[in-house]
C-alpha positions as CSV (number, residue, x, y, z in Angstrom):
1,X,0.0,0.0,0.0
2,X,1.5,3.3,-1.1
3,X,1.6,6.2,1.0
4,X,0.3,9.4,-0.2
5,X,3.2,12.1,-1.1
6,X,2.8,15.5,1.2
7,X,2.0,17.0,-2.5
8,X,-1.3,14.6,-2.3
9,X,-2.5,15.1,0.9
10,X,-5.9,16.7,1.3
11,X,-6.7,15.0,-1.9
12,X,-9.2,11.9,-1.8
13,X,-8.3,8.8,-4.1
14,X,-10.7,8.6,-7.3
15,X,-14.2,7.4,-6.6
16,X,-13.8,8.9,-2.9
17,X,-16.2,12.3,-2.4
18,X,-15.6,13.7,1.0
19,X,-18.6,13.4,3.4
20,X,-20.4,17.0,3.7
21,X,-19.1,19.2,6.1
22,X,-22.1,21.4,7.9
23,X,-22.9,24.7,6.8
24,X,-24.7,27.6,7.7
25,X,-27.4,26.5,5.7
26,X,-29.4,24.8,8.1
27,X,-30.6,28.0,10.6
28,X,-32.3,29.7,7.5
29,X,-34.0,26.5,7.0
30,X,-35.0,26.2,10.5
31,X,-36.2,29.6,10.5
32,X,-38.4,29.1,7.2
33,X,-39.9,25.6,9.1
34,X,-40.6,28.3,12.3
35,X,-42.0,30.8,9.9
36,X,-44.2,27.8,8.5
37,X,-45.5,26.6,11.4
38,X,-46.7,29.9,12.6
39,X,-48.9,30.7,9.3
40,X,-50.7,27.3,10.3
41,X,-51.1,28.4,13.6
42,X,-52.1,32.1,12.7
43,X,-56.0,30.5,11.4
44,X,-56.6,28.4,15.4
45,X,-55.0,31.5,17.4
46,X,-57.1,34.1,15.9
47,X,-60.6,33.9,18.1
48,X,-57.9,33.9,21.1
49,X,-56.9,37.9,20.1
50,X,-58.5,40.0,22.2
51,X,-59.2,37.9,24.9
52,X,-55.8,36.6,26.4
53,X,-56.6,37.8,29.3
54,X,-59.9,35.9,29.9
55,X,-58.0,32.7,28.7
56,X,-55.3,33.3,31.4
57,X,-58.1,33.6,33.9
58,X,-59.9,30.3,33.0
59,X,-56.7,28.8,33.3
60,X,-56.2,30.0,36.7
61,X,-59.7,29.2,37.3
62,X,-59.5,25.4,37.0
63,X,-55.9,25.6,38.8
64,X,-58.0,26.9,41.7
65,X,-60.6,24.2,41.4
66,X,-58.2,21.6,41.6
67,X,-56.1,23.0,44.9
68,X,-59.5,23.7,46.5
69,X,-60.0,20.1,47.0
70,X,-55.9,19.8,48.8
71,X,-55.5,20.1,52.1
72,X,-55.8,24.2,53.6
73,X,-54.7,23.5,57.3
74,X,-52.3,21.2,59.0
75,X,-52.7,21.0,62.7
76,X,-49.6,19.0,64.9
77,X,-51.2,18.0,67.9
78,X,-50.2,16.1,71.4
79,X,-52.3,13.0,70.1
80,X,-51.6,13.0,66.3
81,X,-51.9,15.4,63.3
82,X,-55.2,16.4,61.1
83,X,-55.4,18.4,57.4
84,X,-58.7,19.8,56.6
85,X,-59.8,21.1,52.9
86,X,-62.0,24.3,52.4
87,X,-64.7,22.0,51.9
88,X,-65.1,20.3,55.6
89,X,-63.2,16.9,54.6
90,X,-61.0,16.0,57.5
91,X,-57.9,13.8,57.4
92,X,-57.2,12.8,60.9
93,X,-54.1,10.1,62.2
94,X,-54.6,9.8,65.8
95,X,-54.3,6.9,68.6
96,X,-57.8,7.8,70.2
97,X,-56.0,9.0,73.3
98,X,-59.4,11.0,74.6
99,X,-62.1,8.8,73.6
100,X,-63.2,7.6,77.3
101,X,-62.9,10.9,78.3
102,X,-65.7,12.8,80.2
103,X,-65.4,15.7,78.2
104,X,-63.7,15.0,75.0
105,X,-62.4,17.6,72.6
106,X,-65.3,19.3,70.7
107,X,-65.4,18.7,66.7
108,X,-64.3,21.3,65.0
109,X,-66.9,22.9,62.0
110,X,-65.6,23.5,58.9
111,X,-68.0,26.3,56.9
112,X,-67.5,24.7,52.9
113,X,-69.7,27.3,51.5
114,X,-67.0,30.0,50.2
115,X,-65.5,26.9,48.7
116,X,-68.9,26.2,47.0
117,X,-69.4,29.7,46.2
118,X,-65.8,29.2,44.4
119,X,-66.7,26.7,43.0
120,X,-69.6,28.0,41.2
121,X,-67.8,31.1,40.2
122,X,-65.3,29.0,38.4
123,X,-67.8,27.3,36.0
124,X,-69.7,30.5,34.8
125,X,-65.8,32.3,34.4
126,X,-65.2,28.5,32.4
127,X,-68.7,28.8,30.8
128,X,-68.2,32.6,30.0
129,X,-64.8,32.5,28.3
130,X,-65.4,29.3,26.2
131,X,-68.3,30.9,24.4
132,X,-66.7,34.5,24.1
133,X,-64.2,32.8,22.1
134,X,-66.6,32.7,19.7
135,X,-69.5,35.2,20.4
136,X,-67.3,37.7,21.4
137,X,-70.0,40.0,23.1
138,X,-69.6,43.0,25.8
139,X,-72.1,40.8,28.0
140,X,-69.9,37.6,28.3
141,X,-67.0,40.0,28.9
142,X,-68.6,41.8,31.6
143,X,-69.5,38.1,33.3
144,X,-65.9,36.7,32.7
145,X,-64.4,39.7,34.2
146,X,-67.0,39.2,37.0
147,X,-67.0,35.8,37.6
148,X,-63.0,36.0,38.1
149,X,-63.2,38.9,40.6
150,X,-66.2,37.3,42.5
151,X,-64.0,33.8,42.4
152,X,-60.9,35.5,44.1
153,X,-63.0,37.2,46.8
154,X,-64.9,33.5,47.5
155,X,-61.4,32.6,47.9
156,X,-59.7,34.8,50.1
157,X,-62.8,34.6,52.4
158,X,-62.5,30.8,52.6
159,X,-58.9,31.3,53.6
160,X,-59.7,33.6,56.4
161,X,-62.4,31.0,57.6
162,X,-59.7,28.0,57.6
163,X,-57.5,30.8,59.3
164,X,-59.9,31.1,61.9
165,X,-60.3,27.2,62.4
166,X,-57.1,26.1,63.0
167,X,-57.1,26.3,66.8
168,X,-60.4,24.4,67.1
169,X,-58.7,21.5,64.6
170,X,-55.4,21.4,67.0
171,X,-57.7,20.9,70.0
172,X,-60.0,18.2,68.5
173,X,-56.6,16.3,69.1
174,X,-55.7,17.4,72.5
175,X,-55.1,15.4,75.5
176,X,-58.1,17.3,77.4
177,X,-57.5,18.2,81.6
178,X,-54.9,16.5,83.1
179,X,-56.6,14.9,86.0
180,X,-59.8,13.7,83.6
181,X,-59.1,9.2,84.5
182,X,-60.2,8.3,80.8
183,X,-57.4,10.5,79.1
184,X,-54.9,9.0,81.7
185,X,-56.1,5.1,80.8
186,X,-55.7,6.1,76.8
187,X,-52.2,7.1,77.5
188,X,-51.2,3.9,79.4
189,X,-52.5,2.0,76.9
190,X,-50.9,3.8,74.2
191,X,-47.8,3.6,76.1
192,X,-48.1,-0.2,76.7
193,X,-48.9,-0.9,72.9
194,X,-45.8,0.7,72.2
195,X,-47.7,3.6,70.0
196,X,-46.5,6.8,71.8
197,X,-44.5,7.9,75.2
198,X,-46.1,8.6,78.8
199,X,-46.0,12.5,78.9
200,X,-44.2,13.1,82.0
201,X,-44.0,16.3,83.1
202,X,-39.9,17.8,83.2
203,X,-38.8,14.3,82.5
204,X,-39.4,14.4,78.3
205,X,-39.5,17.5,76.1
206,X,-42.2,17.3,73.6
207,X,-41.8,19.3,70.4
208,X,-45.5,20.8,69.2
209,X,-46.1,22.7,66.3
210,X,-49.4,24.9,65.9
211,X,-52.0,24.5,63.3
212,X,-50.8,26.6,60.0
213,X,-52.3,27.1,56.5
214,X,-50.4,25.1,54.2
215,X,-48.6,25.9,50.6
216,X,-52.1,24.8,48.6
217,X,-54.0,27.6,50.4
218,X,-51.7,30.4,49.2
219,X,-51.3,28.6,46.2
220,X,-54.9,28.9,45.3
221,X,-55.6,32.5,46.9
222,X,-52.6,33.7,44.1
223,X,-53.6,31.8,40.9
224,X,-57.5,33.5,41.7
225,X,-55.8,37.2,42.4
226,X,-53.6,36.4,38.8
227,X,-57.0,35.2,37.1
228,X,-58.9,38.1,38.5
229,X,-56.3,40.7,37.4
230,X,-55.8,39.6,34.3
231,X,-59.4,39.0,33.3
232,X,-59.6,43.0,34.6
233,X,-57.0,44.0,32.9
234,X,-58.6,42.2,29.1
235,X,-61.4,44.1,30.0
236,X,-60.4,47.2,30.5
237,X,-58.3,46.6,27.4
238,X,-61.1,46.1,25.5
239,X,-63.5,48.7,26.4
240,X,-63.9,52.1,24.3
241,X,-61.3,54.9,25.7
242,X,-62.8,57.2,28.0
243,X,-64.0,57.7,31.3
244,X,-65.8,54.3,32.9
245,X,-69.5,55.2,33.0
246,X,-71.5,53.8,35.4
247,X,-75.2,52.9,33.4
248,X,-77.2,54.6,35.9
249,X,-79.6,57.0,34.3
250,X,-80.9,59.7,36.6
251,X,-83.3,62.3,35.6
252,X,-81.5,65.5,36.3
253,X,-84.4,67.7,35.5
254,X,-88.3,66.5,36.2
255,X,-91.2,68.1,35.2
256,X,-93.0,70.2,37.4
257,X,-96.4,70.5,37.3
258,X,-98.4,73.6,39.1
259,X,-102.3,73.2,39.2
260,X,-104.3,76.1,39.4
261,X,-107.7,76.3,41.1
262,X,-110.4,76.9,39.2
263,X,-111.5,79.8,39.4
264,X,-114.7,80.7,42.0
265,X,-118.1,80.6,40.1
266,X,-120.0,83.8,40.5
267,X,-123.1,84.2,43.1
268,X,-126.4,83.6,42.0
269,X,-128.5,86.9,42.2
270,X,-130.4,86.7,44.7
271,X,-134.1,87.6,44.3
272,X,-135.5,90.6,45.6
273,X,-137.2,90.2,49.5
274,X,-140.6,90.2,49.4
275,X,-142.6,93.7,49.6
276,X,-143.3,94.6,53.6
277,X,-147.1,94.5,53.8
278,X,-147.2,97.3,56.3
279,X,-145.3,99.7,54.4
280,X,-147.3,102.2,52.8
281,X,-147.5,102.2,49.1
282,X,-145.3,104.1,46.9
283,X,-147.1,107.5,45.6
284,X,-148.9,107.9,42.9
285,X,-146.6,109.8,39.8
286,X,-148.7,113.1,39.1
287,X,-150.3,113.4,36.1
């Protein structure tokens, strides 16, 4: 086998084509594909211009529907833990510790009716939006842009009611008074069945963590505020320029109507009294 000569290097043998080398050839291409692909797009995206912003909030709006039904408050107790949803579903993992109690824990009472309210909110916003796609008139935009805002407000009001709930979850899993005798034989037995430790006071330090709203509630309470804002912001997008006029129609001036009295018919004439039959006559005229 011959070697090739330094004067024949770089040059391939007869029959032999060098394999192709990449180019700059390919990003134009790429870009022509890109361009492509966006004119067969252009025809599905156009009943979505205008009304971004009420997509983005019915987006949002089945986000929210999906975390309503997650856990809103996580209580750590002495006798176990318990999650609770805005709708009133309780998870609870306990040993029981207070059932022979003589006055157990009370149940706690979750309100689910902002969550309902929510609820109901997020299908006329879903409702709303899917037919403006293709109606596109000012009354579904004024209910979209509604709907989003009342949805947001359901919301925040059913986190300030879990808010206000935690404490009574915590103690539905409390020990109850020290000195109550059926407490005291549900932590012997839990003791003996190996479930738990005696709770001796200044001999074992307990670590207890207070009931808190979880990642799924503010999770929620932000993807409503985004869909609200943004289904505001569409709307105000789309309205005519000028000041926002509220359609209340007010008669500024109202017709005022005087009513004379008619006027006073005139007295009768009276007839003349009768002649005084003692008065002497009148005289005669002279002749």
């Amino acid at each position: 086998m011959t070697q090739p000569t330094p004067w024949q290097t770089g040059k391939n043998p007869p029959g032999q084509v060098d394999p192709p080398q990449p180019t700059a050839r390919g990003a134009p291409h790429r870009r022509v594909e890109l361009q492509n692909a966006m004119t067969a797009l252009r025809p599905h995206l156009a009943p979505l211009r205008g009304n971004w912003g009420y997509v983005v909030a019915a987006v949002g709006s089945v986000i929210t529907f999906f975390a309503l039904f997650q856990p809103w408050v996580n209580a750590t107790a002495l006798d176990g833990r318990i999650k609770a949803t805005p709708f009133g579903k309780f998870e609870i993992s306990s040993s029981l510790v207070a059932l022979w109690s003589g006055a157990p824990p009370q149940q706690a009472k979750v309100n689910g009716t902002w969550a309902v309210l929510a609820c109901v909110a997020i299908a006329v916003t879903l409702f709303a939006v899917a037919i403006n796609l293709r109606a596109r008139t000012t009354a579904l935009s004024h209910v979209a842009a509604g709907s989003s805002v009342a949805m947001a407000l359901f919301i925040a009001f059913a986190l300030v009611h879990m808010n206000g709930k935690a404490p009574e979850l915590r103690a539905m899993l409390g020990y109850g008074r020290p000195t109550d005798l059926g407490s005291q034989i549900g932590l012997l037995m839990r003791w003996a069945s190996g479930n738990g430790k005696y709770p001796m006071p200044g001999i074992r330090q307990v670590s207890i963590t207070t009931a808190s709203l979880t990642a799924w509630a503010w999770f929620a309470a932000a993807t409503a505020v985004v869909s609200a804002v943004a289904a505001i912001a569409q709307w105000v997008r789309n309205r005519p320029a000028g000041p926002i006029q509220i359609p209340l129609q007010i008669p500024l001036r109202m017709p005022i109507v005087i009513t004379r009295p008619a006027p006073a018919a005139a007295p009768a004439p009276t007839p003349d009294s009768a002649p005084d039959p003692t008065a002497a006559p009148p005289p005669d005229p002279p002749t």
